[in-house]
C-alpha positions in Angstrom: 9.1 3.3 -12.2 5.9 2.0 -12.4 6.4 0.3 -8.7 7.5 3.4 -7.3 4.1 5.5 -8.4 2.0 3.1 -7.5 2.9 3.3 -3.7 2.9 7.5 -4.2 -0.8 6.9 -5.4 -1.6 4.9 -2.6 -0.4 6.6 0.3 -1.8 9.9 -1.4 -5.0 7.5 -1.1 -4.6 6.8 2.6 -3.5 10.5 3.3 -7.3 11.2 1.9 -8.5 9.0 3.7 -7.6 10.3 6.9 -8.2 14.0 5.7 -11.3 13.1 4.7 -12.0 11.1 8.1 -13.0 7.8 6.1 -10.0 6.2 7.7 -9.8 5.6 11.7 -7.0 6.0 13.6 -6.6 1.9 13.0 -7.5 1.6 10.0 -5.1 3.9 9.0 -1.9 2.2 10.9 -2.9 -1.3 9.2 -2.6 0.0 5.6 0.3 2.1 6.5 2.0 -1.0 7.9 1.2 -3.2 5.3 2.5 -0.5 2.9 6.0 -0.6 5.2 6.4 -4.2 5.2 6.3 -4.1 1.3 8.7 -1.5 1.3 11.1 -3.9 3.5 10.1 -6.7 0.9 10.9 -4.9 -2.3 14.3 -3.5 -0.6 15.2 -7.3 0.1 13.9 -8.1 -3.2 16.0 -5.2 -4.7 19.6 -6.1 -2.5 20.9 -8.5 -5.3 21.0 -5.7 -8.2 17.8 -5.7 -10.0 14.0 -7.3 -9.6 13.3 -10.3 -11.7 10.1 -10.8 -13.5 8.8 -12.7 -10.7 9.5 -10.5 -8.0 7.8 -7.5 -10.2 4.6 -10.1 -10.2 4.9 -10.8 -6.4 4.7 -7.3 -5.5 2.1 -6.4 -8.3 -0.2 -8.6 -6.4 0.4 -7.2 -2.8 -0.1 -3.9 -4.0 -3.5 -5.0 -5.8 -4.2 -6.5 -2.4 -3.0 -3.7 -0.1 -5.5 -1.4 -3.1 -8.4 -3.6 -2.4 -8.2 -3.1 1.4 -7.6 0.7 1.4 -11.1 0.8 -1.0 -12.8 -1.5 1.1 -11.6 0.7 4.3 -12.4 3.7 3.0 -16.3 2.5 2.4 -16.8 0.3 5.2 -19.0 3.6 6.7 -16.5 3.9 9.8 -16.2 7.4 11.3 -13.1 8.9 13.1 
């Protein structure tokens, strides 16, 4: 669903990040933490059968965030 490509996107955005050495070494275990811990969130979120609407707006908005910090770390003109 539309949850689901959105983290593909993003850690295909990280991966070029590091490829392209825009990302440190840091940088690049922040965004892929934050990226876990709203994988452990949406699992929780998922354990009772199905996401409500609410959830689905919850996790919208950390992925915006967790979007706006991989741009924003990507550009910040921070070499490997």
């Amino acid at each position: 669903g539309h949850i689901g490509n959105r983290q593909e996107r993003q850690q295909q955005r990280i991966a070029g990040g590091v490829s392209s050495g825009a990302l440190t070494a840091r940088e690049t275990a922040r965004l892929e933490g934050r990226e876990a811990g709203l994988n452990r969130s949406i699992a929780r979120m998922r354990s009772d059968g199905s996401l409500t609407r609410g959830e689905r707006a919850r996790i919208e908005t950390r992925q915006d965030r967790i979007s706006r910090g991989i741009y924003h770390q990507k550009h910040d003109a921070q070499a490997r």
